[in-house]
Biotite code that builds the C-alpha atoms (Angstrom):
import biotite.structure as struc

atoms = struc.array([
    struc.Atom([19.213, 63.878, 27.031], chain_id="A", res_id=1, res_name="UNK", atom_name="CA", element="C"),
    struc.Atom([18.154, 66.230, 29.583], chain_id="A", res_id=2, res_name="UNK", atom_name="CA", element="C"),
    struc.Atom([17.707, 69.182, 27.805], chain_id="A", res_id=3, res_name="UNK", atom_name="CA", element="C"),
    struc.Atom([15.968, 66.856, 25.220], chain_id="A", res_id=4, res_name="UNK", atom_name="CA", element="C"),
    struc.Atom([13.343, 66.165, 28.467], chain_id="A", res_id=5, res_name="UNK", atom_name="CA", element="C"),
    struc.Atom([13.498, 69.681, 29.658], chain_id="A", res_id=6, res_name="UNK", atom_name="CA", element="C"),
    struc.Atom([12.653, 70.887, 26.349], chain_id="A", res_id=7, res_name="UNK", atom_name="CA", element="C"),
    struc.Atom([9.978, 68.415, 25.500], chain_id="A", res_id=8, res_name="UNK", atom_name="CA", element="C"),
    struc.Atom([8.037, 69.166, 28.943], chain_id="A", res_id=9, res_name="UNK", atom_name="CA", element="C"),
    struc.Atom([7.856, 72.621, 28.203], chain_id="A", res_id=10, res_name="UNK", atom_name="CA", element="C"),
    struc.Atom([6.499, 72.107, 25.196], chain_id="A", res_id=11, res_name="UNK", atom_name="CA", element="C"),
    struc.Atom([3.856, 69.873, 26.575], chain_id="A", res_id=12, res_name="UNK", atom_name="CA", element="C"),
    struc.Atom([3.063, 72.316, 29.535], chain_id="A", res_id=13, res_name="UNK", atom_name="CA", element="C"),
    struc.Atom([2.692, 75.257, 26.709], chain_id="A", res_id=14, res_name="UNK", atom_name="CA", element="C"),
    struc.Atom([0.438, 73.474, 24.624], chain_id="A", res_id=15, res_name="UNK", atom_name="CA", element="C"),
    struc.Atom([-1.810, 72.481, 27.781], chain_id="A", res_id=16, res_name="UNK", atom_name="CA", element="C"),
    struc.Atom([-2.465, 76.047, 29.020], chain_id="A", res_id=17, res_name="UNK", atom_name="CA", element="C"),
    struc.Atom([-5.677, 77.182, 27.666], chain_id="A", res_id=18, res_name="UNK", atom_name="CA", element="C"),
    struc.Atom([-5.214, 80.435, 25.544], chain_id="A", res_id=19, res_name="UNK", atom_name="CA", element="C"),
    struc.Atom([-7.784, 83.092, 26.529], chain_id="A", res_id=20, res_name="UNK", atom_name="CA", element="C"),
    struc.Atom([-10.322, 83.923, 23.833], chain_id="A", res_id=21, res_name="UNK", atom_name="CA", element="C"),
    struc.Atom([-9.613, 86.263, 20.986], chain_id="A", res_id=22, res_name="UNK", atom_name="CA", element="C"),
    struc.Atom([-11.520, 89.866, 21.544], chain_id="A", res_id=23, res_name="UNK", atom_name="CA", element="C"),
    struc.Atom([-13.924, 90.883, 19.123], chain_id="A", res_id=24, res_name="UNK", atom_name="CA", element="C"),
    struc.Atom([-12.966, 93.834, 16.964], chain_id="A", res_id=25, res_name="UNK", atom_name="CA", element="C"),
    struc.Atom([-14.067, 97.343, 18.187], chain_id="A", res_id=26, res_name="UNK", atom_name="CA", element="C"),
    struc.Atom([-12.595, 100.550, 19.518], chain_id="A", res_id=27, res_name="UNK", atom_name="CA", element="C"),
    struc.Atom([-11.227, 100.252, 23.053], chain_id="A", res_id=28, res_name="UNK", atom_name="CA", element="C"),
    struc.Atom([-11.271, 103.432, 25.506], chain_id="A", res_id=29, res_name="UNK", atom_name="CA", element="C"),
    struc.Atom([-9.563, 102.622, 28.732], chain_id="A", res_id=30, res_name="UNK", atom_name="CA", element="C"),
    struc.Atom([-6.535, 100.893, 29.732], chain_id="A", res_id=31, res_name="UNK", atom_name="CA", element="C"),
    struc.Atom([-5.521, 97.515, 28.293], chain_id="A", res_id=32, res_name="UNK", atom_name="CA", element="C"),
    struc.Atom([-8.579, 94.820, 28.118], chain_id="A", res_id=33, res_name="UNK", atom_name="CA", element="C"),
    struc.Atom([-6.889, 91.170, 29.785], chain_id="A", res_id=34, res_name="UNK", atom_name="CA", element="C"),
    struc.Atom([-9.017, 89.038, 27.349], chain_id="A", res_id=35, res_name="UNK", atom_name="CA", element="C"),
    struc.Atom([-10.995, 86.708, 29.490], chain_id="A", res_id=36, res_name="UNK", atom_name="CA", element="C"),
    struc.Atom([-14.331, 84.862, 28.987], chain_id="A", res_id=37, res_name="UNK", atom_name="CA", element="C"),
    struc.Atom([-17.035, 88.154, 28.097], chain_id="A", res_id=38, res_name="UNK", atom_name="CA", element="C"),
    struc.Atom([-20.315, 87.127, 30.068], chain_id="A", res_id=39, res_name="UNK", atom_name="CA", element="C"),
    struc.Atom([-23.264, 88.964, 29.743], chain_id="A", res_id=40, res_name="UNK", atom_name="CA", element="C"),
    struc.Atom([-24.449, 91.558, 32.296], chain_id="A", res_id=41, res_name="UNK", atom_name="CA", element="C"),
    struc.Atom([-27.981, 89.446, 32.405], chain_id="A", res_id=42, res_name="UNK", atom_name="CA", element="C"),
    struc.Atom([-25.756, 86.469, 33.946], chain_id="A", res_id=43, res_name="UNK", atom_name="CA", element="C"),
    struc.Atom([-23.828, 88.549, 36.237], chain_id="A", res_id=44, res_name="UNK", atom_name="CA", element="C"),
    struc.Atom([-27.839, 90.425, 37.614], chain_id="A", res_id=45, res_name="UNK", atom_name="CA", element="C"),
    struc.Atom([-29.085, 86.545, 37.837], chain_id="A", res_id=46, res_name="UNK", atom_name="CA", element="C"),
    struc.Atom([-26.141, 85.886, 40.493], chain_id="A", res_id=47, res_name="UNK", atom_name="CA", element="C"),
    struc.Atom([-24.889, 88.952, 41.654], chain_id="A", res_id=48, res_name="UNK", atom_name="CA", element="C"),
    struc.Atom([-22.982, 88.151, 44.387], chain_id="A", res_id=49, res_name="UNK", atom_name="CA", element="C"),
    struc.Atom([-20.720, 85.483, 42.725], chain_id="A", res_id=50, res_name="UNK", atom_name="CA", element="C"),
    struc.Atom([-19.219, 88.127, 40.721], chain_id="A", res_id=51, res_name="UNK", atom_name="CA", element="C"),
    struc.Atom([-18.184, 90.388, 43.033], chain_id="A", res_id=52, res_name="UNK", atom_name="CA", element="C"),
    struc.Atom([-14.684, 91.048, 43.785], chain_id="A", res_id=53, res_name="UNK", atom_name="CA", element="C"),
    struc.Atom([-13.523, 90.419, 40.247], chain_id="A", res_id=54, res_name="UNK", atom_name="CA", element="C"),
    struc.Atom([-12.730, 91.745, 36.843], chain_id="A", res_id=55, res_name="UNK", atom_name="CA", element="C"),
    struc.Atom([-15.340, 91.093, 34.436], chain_id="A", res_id=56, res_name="UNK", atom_name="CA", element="C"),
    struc.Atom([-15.508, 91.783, 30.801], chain_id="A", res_id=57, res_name="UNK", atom_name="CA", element="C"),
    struc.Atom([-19.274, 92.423, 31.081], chain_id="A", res_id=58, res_name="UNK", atom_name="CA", element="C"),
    struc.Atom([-21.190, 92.588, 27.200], chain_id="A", res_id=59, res_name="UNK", atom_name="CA", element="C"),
    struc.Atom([-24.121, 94.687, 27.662], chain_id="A", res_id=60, res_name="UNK", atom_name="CA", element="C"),
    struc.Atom([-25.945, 97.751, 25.376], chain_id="A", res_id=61, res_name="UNK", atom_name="CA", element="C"),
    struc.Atom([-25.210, 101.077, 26.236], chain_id="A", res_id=62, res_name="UNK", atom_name="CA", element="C"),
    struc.Atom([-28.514, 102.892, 27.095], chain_id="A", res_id=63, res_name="UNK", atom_name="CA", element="C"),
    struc.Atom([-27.546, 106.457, 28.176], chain_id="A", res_id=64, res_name="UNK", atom_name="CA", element="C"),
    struc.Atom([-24.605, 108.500, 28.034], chain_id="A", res_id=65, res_name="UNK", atom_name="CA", element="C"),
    struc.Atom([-23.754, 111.314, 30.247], chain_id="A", res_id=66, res_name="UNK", atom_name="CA", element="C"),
    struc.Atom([-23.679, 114.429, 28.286], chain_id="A", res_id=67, res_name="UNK", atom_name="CA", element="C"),
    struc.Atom([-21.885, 116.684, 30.261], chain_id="A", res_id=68, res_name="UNK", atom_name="CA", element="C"),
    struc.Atom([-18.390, 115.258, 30.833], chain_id="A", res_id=69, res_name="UNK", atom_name="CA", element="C"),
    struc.Atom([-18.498, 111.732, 29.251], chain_id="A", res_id=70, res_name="UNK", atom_name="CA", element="C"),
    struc.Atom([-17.968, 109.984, 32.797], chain_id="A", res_id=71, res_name="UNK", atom_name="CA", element="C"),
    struc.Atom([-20.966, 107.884, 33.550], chain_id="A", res_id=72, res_name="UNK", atom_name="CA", element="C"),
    struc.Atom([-23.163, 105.432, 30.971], chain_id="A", res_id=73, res_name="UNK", atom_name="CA", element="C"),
    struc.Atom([-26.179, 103.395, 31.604], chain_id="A", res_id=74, res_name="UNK", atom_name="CA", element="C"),
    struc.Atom([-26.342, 99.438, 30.134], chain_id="A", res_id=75, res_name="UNK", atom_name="CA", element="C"),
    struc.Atom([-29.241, 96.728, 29.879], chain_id="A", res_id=76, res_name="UNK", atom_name="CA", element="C"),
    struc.Atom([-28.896, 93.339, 29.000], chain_id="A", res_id=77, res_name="UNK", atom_name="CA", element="C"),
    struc.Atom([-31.917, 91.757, 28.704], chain_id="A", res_id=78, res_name="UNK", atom_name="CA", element="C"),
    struc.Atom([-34.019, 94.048, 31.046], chain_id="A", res_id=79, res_name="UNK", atom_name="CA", element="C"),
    struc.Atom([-31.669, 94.063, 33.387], chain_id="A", res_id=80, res_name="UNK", atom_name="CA", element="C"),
    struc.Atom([-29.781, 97.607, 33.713], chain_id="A", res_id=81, res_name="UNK", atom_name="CA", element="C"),
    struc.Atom([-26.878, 99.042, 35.672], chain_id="A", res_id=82, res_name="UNK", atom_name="CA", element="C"),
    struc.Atom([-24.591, 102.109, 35.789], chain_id="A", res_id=83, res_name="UNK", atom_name="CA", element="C"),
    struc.Atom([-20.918, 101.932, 34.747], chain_id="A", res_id=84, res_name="UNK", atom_name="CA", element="C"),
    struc.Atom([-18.481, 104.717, 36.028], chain_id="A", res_id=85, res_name="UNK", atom_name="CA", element="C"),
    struc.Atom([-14.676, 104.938, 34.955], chain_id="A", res_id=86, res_name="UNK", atom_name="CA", element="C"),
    struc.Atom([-12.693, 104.006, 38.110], chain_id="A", res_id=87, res_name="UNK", atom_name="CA", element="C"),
    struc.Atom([-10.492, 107.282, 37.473], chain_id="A", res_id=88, res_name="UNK", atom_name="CA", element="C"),
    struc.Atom([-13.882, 109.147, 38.265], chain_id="A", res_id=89, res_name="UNK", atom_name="CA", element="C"),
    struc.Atom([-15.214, 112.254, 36.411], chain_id="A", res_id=90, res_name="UNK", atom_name="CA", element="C"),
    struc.Atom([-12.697, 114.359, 35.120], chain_id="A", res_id=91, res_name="UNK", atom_name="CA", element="C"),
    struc.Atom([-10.506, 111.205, 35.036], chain_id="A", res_id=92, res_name="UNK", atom_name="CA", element="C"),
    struc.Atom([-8.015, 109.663, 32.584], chain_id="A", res_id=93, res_name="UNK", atom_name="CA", element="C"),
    struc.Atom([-11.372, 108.885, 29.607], chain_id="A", res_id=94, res_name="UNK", atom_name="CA", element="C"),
    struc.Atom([-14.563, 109.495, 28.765], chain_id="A", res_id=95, res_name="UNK", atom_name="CA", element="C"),
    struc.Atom([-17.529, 107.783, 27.332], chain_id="A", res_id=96, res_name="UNK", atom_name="CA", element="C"),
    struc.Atom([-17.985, 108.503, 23.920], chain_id="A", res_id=97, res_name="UNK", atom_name="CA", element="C"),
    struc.Atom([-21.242, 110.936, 24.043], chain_id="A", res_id=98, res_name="UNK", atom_name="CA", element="C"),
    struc.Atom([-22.593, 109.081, 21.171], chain_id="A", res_id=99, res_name="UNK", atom_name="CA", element="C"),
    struc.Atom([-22.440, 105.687, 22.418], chain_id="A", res_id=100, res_name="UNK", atom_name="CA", element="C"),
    struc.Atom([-26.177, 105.065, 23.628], chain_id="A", res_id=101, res_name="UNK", atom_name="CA", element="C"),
    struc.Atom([-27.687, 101.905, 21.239], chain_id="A", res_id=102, res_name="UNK", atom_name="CA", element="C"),
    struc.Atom([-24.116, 100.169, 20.780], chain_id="A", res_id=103, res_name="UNK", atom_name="CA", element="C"),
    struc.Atom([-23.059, 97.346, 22.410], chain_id="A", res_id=104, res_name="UNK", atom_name="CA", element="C"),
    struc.Atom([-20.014, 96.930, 24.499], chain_id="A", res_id=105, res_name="UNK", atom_name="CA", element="C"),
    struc.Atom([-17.657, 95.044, 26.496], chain_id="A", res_id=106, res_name="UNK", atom_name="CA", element="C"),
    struc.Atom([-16.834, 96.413, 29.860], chain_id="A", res_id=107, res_name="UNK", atom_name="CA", element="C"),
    struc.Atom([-13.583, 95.400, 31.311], chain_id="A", res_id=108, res_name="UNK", atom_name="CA", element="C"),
    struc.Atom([-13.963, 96.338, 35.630], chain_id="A", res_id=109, res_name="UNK", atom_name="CA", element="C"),
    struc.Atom([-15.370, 95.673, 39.066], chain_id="A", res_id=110, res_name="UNK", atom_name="CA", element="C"),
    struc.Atom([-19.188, 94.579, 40.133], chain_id="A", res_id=111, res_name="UNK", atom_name="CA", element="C"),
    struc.Atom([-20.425, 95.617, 43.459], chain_id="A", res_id=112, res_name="UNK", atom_name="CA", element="C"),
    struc.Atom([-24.254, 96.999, 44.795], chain_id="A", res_id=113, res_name="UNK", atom_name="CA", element="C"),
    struc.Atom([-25.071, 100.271, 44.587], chain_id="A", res_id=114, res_name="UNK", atom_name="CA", element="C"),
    struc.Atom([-27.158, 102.652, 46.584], chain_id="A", res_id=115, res_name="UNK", atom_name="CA", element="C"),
    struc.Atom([-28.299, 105.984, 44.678], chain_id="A", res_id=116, res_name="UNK", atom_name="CA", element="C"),
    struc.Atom([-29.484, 109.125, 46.815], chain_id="A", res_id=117, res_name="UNK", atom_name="CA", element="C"),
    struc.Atom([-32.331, 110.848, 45.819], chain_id="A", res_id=118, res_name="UNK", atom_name="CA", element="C"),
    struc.Atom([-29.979, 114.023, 44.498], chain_id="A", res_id=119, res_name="UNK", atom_name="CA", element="C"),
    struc.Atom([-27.335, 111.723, 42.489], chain_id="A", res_id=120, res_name="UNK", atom_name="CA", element="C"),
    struc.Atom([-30.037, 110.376, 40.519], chain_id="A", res_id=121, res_name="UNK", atom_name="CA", element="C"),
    struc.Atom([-31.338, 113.470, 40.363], chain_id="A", res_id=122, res_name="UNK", atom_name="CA", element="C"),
    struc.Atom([-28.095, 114.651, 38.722], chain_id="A", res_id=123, res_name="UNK", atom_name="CA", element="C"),
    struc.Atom([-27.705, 111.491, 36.603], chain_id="A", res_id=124, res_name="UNK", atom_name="CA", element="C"),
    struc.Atom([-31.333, 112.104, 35.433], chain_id="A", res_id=125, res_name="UNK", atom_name="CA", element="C"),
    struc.Atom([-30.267, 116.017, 34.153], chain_id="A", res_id=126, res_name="UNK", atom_name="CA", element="C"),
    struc.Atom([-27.182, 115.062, 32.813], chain_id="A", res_id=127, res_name="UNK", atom_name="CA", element="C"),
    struc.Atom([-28.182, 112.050, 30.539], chain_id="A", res_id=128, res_name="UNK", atom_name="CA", element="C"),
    struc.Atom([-30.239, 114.809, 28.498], chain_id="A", res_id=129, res_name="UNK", atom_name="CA", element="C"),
    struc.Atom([-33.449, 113.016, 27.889], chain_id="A", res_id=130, res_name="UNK", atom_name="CA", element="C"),
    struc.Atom([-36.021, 111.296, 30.072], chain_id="A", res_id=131, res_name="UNK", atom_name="CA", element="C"),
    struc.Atom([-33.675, 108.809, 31.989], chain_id="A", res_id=132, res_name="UNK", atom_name="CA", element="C"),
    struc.Atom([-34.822, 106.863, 34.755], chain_id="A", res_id=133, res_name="UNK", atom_name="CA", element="C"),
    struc.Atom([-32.613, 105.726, 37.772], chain_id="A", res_id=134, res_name="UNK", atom_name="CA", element="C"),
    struc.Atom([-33.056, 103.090, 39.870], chain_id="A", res_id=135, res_name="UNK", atom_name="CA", element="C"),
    struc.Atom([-32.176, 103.827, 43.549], chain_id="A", res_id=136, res_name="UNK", atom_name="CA", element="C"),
    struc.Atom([-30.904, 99.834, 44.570], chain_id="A", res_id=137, res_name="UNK", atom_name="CA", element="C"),
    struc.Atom([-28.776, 98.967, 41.449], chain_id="A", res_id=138, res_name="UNK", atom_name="CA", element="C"),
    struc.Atom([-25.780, 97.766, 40.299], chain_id="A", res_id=139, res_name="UNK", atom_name="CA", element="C"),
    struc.Atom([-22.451, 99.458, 39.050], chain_id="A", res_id=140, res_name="UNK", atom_name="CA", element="C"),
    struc.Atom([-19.561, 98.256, 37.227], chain_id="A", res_id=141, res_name="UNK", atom_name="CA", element="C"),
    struc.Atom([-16.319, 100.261, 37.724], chain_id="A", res_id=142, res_name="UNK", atom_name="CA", element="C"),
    struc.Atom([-14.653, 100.667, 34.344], chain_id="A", res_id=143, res_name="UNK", atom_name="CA", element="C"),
    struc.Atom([-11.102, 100.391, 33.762], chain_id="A", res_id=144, res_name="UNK", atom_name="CA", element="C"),
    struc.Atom([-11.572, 100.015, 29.794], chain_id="A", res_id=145, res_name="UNK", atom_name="CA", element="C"),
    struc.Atom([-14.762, 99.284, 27.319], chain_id="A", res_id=146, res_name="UNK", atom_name="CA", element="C"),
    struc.Atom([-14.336, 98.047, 23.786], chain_id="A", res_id=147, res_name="UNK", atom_name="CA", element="C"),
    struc.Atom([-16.984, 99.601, 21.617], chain_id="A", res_id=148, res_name="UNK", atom_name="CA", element="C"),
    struc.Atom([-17.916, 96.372, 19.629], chain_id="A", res_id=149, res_name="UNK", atom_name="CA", element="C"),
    struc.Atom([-17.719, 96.709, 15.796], chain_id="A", res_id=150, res_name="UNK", atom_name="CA", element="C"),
    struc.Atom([-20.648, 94.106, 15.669], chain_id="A", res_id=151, res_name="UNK", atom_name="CA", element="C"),
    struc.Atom([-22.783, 91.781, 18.061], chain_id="A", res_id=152, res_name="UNK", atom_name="CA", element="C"),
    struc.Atom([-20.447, 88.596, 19.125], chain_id="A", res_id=153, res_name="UNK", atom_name="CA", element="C"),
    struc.Atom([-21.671, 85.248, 17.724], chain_id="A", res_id=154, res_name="UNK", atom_name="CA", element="C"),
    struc.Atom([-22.568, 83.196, 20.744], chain_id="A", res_id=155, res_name="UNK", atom_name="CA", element="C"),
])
């Protein structure tokens, strides 16, 4: 009878738990993406500071590509832009696929402020190969992994 209970209760508690959404198909670069609700970088620039500290899986469209080393890209998500850097830094573990500006992604990594000197944007500007413009009081997202969606998520 007990191991009739004990089984039954586990059963219960497993079908309880919430199972994290499926990830849309694409082609992941990075470590291992936790699935987790995907929000979109436009909700995470309306309230910046409630996503701090955390991993995000952030959906945005890749706007620029660094075309030196693969190590930085630009998104926007509604008018709203940020940079993303691999958290392994340039000359890291991965790159950003040089082609990648237009697509959409799915970022998996950290959200913090960021202030950009005068010469890093400078640099940024050079390396992005076409007429980029940095903002100086941004954002950044600190990749760990981005899945290079296939097609736009239904939302």
């Amino acid at each position: 009878m007990k191991t009739l209970v004990l089984t039954l209760s586990c059963l219960l508690l497993a079908s309880c738990k919430s199972s994290a959404p499926a990830l849309p198909q694409g082609e992941r670069v990075g470590e291992e993406i936790v699935s987790q609700e995907t929000i979109l970088f436009a909700t995470a620039h309306s309230n910046p500071s409630a996503y701090y500290d955390r991993t995000l899986l952030v959906e945005a469209t890749a706007t620029a590509v660094c075309q030196s080393k693969g190590c930085w890209i630009q998104i926007e998500d509604q008018g709203e832009q940020a940079m993303v850097r691999w958290e392994t830094g340039c000359d890291g573990k991965y790159a950003f696929p040089k082609d990648l500006a237009g697509q959409r992604v799915l970022i998996q990594g950290s959200f913090y402020p960021k202030t950009i000197s005068e010469e890093d944007a400078k640099h940024l500007e050079e390396e992005a190969g076409k007429g980029l413009k940095i903002e100086r009081e941004t954002y950044e997202l600190n990749a760990s992994a981005i899945l290079i969606l296939d097609e736009k998520p239904k939302r």
